[in-house]
Backbone as CSV, one residue per row, in Angstrom:
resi,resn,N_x,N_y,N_z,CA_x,CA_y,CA_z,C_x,C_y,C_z
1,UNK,65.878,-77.636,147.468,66.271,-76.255,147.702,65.807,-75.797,149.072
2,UNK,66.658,-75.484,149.780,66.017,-74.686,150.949,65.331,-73.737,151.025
3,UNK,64.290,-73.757,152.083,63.482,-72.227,152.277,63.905,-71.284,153.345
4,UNK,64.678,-71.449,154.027,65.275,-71.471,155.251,65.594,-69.342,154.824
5,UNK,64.565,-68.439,155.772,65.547,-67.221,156.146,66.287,-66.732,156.393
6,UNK,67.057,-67.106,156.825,68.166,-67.528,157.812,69.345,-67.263,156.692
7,UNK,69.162,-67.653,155.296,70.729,-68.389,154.602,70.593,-66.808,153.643
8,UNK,71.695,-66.481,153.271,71.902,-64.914,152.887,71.892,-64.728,151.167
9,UNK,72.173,-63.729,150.565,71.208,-63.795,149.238,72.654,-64.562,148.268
10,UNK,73.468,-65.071,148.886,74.506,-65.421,147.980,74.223,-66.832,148.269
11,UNK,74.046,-67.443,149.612,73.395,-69.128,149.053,72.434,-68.740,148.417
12,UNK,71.552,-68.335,148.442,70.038,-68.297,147.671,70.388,-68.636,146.113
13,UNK,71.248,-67.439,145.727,71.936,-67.277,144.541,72.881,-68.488,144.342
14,UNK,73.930,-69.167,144.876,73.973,-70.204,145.260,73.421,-71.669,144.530
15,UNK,72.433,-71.229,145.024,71.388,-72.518,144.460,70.478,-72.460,143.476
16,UNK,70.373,-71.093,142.995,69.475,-71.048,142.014,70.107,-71.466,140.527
17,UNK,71.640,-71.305,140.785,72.695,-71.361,139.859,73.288,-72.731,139.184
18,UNK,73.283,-73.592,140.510,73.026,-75.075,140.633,74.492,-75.489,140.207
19,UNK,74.290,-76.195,139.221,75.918,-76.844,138.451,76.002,-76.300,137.504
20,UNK,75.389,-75.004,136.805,75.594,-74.226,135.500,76.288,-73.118,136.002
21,UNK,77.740,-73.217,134.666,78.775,-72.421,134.849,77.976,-70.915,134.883
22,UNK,78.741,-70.594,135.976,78.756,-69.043,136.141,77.981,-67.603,134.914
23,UNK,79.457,-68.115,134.443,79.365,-67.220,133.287,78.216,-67.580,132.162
24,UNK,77.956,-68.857,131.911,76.923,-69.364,131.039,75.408,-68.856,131.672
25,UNK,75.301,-68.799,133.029,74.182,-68.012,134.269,74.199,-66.793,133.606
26,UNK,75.330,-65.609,133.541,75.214,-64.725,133.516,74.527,-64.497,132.212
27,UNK,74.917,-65.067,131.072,74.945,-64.979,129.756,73.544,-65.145,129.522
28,UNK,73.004,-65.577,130.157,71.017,-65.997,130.148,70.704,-64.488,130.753
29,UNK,70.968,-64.462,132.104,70.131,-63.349,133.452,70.751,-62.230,132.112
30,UNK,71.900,-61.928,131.658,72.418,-60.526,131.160,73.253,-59.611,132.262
31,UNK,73.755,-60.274,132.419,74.508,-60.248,134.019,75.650,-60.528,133.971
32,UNK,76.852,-59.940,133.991,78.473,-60.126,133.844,78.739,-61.417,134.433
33,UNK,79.392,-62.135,134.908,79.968,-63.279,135.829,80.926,-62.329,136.510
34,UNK,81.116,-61.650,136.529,82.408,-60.591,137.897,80.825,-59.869,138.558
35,UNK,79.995,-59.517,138.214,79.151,-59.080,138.818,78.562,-60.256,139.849
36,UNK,78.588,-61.372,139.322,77.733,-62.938,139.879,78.333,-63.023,140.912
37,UNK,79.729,-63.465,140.265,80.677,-63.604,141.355,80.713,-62.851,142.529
38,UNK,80.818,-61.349,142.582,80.593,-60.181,143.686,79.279,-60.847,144.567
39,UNK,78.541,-61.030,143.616,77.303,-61.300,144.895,77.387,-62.567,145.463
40,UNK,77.841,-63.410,145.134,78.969,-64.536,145.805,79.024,-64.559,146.592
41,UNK,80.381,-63.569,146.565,80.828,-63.188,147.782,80.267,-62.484,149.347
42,UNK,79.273,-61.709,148.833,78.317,-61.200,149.524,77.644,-59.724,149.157
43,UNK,78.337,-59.791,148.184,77.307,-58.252,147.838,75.638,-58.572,147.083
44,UNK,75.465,-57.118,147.643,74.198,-57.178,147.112,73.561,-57.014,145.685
45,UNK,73.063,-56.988,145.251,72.562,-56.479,143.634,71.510,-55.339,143.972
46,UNK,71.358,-54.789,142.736,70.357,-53.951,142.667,68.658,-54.846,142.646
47,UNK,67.912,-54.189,142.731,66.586,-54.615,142.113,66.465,-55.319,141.409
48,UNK,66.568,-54.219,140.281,67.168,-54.709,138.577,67.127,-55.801,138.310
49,UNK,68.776,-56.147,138.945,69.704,-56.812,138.733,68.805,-58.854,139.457
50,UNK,67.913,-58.289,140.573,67.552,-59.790,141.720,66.657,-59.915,140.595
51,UNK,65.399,-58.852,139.950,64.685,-59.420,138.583,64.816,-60.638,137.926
52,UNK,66.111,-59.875,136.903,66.825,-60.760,136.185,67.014,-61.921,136.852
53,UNK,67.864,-62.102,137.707,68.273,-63.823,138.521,67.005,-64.421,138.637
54,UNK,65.727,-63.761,139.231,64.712,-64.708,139.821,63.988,-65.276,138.529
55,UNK,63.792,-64.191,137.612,63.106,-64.784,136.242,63.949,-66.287,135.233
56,UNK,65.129,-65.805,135.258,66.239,-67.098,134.880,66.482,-68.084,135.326
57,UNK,66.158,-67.966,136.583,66.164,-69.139,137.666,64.843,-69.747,137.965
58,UNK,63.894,-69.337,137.477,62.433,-69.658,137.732,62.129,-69.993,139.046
59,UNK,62.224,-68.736,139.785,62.383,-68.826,141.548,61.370,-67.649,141.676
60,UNK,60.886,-67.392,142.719,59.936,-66.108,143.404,61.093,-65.337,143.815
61,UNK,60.377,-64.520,143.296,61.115,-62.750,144.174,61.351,-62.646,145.147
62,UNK,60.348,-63.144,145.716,60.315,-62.663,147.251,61.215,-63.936,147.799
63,UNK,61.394,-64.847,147.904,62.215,-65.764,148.097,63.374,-65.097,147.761
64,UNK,64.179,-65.059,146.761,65.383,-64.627,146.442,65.689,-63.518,147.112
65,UNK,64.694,-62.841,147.374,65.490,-61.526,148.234,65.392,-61.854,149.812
66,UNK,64.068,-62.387,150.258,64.127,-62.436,151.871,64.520,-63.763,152.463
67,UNK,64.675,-64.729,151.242,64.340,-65.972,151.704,63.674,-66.604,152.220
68,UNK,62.180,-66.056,151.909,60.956,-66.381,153.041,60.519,-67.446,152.177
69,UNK,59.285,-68.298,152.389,58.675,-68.874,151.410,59.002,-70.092,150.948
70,UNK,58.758,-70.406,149.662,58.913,-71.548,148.797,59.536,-70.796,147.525
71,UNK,61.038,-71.284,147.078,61.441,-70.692,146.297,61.160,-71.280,144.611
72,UNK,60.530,-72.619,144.358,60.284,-72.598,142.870,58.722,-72.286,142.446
73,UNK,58.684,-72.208,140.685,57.223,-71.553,140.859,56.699,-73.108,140.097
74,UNK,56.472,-74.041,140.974,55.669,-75.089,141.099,54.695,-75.152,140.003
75,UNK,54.295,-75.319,138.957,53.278,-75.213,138.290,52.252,-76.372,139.083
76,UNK,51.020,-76.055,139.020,49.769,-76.785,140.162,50.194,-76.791,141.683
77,UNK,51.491,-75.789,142.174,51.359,-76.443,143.316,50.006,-76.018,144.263
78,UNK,49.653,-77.070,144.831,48.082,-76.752,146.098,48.644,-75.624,146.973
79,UNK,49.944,-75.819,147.596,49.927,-75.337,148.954,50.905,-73.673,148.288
80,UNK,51.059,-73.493,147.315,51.427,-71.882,146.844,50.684,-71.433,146.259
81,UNK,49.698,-70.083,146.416,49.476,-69.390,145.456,50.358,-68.226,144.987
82,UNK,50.471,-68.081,143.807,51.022,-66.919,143.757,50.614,-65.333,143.201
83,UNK,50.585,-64.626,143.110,50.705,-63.322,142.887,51.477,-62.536,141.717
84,UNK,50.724,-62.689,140.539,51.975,-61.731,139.069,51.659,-60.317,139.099
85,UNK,52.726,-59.681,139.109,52.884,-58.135,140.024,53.758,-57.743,138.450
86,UNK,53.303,-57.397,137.812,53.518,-56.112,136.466,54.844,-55.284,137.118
87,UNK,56.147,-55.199,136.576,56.717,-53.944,136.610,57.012,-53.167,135.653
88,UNK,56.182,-52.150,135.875,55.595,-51.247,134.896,56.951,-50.084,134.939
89,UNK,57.322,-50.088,133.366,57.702,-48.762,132.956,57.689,-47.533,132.686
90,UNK,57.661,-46.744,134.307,57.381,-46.006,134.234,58.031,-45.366,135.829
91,UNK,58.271,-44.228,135.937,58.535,-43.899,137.143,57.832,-42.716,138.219
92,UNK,57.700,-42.473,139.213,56.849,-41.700,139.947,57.666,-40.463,140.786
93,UNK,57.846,-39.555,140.463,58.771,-38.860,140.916,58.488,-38.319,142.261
94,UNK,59.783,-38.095,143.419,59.330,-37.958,144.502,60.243,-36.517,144.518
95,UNK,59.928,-35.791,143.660,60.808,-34.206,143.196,59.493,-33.413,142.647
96,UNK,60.473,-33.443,141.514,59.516,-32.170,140.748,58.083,-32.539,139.944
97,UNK,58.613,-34.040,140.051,57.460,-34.860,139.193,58.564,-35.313,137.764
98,UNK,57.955,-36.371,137.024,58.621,-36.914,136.095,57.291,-37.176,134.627
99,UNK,57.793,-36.909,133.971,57.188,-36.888,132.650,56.233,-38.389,132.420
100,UNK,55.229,-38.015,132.314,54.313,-39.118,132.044,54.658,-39.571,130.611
101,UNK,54.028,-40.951,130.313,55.136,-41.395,128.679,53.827,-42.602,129.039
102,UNK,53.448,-42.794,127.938,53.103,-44.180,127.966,53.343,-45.282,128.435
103,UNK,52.779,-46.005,130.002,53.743,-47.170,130.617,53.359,-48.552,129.650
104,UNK,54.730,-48.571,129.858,54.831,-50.463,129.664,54.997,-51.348,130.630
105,UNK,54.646,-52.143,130.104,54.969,-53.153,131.149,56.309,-54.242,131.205
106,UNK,57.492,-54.117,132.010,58.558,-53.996,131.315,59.133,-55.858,131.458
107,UNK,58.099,-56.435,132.961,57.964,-57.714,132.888,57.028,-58.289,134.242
108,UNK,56.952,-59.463,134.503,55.936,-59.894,135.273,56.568,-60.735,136.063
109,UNK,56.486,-60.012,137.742,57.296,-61.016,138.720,56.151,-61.847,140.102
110,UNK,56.765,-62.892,140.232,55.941,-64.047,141.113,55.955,-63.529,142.179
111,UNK,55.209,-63.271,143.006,55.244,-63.165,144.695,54.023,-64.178,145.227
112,UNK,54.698,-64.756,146.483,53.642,-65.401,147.126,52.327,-64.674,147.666
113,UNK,51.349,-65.203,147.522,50.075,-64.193,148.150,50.619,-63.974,149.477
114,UNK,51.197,-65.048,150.492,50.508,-65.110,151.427,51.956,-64.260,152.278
115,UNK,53.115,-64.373,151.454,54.172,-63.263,151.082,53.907,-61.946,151.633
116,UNK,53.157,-61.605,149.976,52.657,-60.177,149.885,51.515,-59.722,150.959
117,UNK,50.689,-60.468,151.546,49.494,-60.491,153.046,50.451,-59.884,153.900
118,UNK,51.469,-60.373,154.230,52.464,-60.769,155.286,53.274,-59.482,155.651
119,UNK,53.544,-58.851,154.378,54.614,-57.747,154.115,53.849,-56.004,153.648
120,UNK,52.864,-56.327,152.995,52.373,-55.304,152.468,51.106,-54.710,153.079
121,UNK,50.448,-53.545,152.587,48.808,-53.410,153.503,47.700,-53.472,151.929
122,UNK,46.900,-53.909,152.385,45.688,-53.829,151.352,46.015,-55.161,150.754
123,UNK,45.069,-54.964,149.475,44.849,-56.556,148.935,45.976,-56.987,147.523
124,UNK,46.755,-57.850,147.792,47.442,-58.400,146.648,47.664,-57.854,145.120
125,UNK,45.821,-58.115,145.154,45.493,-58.174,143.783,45.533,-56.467,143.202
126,UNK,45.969,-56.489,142.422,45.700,-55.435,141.533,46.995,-54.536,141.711
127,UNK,48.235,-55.386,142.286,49.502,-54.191,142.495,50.266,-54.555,141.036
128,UNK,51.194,-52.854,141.182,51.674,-53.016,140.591,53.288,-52.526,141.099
129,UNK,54.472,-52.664,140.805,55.774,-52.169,141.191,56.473,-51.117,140.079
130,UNK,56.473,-49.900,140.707,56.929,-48.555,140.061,58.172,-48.321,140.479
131,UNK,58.948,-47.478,140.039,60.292,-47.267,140.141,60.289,-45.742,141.069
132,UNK,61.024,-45.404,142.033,60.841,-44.022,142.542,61.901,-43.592,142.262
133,UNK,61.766,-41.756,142.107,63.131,-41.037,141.146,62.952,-39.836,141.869
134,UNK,63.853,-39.438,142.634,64.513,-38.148,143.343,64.176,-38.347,144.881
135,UNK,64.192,-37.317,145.865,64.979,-37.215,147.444,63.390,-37.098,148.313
136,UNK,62.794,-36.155,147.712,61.468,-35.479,148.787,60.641,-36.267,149.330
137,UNK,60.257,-37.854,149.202,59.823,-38.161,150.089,60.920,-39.277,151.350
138,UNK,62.261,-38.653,151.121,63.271,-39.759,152.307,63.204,-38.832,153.721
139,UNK,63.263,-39.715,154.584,63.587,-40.791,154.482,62.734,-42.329,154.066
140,UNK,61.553,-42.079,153.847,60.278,-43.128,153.642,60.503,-43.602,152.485
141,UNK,60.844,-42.948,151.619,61.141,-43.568,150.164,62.263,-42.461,149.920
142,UNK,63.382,-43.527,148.991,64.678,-43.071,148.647,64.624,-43.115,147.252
143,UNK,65.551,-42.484,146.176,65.891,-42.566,145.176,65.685,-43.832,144.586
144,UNK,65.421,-44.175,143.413,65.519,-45.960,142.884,65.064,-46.866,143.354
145,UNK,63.931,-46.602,144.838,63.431,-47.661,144.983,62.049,-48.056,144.243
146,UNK,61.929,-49.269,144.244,60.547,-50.145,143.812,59.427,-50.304,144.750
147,UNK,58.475,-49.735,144.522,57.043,-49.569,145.142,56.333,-50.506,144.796
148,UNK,55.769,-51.194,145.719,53.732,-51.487,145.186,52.860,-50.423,145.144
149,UNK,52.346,-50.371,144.393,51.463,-49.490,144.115,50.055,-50.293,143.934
150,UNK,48.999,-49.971,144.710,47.541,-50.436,144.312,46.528,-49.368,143.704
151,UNK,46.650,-50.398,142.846,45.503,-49.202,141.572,44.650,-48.628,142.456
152,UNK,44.222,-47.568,142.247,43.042,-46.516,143.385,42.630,-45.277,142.862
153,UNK,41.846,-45.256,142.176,40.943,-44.061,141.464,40.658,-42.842,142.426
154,UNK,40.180,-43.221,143.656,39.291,-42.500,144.622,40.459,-42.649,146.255
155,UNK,40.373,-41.304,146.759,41.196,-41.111,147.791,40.600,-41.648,148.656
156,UNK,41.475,-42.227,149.568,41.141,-42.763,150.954,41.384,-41.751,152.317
157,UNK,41.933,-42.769,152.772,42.922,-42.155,154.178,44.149,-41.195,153.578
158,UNK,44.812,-40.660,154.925,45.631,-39.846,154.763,47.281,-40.779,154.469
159,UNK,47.793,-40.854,153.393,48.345,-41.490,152.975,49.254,-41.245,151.891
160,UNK,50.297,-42.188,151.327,50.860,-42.080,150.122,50.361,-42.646,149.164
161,UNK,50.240,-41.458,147.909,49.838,-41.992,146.778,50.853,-41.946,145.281
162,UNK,50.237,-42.312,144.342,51.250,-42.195,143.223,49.904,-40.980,142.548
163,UNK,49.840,-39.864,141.528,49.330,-39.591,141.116,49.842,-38.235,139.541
164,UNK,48.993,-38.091,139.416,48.996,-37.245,137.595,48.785,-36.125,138.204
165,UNK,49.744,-34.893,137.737,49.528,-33.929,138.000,50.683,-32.864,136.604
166,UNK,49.489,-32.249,135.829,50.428,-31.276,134.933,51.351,-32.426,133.833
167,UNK,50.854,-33.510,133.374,50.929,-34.152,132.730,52.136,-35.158,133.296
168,UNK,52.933,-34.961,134.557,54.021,-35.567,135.636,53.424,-36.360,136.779
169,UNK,53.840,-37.569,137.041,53.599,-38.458,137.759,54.533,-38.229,138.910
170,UNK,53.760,-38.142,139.965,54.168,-37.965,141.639,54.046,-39.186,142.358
171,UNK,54.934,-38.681,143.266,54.319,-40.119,144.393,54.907,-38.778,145.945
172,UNK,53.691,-39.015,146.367,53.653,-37.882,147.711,52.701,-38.396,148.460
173,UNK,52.793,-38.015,149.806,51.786,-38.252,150.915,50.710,-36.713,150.691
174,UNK,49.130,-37.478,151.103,48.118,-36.879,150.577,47.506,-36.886,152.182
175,UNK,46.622,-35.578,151.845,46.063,-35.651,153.027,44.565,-34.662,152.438
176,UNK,43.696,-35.301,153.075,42.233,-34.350,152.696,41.663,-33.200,153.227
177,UNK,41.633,-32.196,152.477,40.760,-30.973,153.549,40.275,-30.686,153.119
178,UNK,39.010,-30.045,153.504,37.990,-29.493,153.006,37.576,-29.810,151.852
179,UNK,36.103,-29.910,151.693,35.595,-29.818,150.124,36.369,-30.673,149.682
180,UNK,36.834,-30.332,148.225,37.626,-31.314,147.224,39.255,-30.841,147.640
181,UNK,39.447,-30.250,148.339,40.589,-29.583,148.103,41.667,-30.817,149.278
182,UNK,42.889,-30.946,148.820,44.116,-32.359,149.283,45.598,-31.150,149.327
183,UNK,46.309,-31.764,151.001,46.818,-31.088,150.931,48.226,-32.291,150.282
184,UNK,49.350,-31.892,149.484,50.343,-32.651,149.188,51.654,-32.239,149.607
185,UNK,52.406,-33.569,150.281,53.027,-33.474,151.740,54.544,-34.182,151.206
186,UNK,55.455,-33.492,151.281,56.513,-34.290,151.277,57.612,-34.785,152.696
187,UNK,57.760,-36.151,152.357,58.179,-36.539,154.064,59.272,-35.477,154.564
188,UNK,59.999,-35.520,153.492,61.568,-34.882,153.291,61.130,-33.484,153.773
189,UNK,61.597,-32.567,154.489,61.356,-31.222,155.355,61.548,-29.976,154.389
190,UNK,62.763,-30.516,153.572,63.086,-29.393,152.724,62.338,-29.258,151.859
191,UNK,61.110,-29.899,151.580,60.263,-29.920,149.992,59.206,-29.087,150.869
192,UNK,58.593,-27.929,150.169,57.524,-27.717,151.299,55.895,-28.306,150.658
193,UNK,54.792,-28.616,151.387,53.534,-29.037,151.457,53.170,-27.898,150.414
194,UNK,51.879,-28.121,149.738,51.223,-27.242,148.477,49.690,-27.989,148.806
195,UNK,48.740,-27.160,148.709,47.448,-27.776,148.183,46.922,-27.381,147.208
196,UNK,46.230,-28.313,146.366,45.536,-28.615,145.126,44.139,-28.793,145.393
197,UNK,43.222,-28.187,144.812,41.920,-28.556,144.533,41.750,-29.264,143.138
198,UNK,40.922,-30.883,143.538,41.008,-31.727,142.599,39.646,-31.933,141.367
199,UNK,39.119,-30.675,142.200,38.090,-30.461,140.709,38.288,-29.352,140.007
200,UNK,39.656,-29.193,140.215,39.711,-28.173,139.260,40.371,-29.077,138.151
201,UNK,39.808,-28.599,136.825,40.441,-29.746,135.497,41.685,-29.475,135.155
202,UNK,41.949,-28.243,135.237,43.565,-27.897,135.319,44.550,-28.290,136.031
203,UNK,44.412,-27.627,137.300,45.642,-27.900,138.025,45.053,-29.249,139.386
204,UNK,44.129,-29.703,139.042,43.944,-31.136,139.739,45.084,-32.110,139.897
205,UNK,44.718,-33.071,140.425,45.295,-34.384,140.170,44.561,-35.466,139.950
206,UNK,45.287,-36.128,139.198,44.512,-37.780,139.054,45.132,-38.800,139.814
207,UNK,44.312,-39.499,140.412,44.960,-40.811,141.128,45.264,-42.105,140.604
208,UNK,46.610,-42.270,140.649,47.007,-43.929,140.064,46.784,-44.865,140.946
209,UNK,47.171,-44.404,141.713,46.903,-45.602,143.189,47.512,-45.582,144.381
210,UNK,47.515,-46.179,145.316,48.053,-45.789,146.766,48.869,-47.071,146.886
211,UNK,50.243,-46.292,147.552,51.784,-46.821,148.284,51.258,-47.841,149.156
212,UNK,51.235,-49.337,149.073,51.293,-50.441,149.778,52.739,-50.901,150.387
213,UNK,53.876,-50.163,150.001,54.619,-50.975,150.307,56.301,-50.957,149.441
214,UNK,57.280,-51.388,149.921,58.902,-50.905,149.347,59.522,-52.842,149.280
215,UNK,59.488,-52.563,148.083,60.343,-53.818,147.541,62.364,-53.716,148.018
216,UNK,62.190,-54.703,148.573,63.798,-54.262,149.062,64.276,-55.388,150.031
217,UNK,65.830,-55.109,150.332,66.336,-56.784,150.750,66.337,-56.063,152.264
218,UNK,66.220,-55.183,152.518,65.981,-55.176,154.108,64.943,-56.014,154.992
């Protein structure tokens, strides 16, 4: 199998597919064969949708989408480590906020460490990939995209975080002032900035963790 960047997500797909009919592919991933086919041709898939293929195909994520890397998951190989990144059910709203619900964990995808070093900031370990839902922080984050998120109790730098607020999960850029008090920033112009004081038990926030990073075929 090639590792080659260079070759576009329809060889990738291509080869992950091998000599098994199409439609019999789809019938595993849960994936139409007119949909397969489309990406064939050259379209893209959703997220979702590269999930499904990479888990069926027993290929890395990150391979299938950038083509970087080593695309099988080698059991003992020396020269790959890899990285199991939880995508958790659950979403982080970049609006009004979205209803907190009990997350699941909806499945567990491979990334290369040295991948995720390469592409992301902070350390590997401990991410997780969230789903983002509405406009206020674009252009930086858009509707439906997939985040890393690194677990993070305690605020850092001035930054994006995912966090609990009024029983709704946010994902907004944070910034610290004074005392306990954080001001919360949306990239998007039309959302306006609000500050929260975070010892207050009421209208606080809790921190899930801080924005490492946007899963995506760009």
């Amino acid at each position: 199998m090639s590792t080659s960047s260079d070759s576009s997500f329809a060889d990738r797909l291509r080869q992950v597919i091998g000599d098994e009919a199409i439609y019999a592919f789809g019938r595993r991933a849960g994936i139409s064969d007119t949909a397969l086919r489309s990406y064939l041709k050259g379209s893209v898939p959703g997220i979702d949708k590269a999930v499904k293929i990479a888990q069926v195909g027993g290929v890395s994520l990150s391979w299938l989408i950038t083509g970087e890397g080593s695309p099988r998951l080698e059991a003992g190989d020396a020269k790959t480590e890899y990285v199991y990144v939880p995508l958790v059910d659950v979403v982080a709203s970049a609006g009004a906020g979205a209803l907190v619900r009990e997350e699941s964990i909806e499945s567990v995808l491979a990334f290369e460490r040295n991948w995720l070093r390469a592409h992301l900031k902070g350390n590997p370990d401990g991410l997780s990939l969230i789903r983002v839902q509405g406009d206020s922080m674009s252009p930086t984050l858009e509707d439906g995209d997939w985040i890393f998120v690194e677990r993070q109790k305690e605020l850092g730098g001035e930054g994006i975080y995912v966090f609990q607020r009024d029983g709704e999960l946010w994902v907004k850029r944070l910034q610290r002032l004074s005392g306990s008090r954080v001001k919360v920033i949306s990239d998007n112009p039309r959302f306006p900035s609000f500050v929260v004081d975070c010892a207050d038990p009421v209208n606080g926030l809790i921190l899930i963790g801080r924005y490492r990073g946007r899963l995506s075929f760009d």
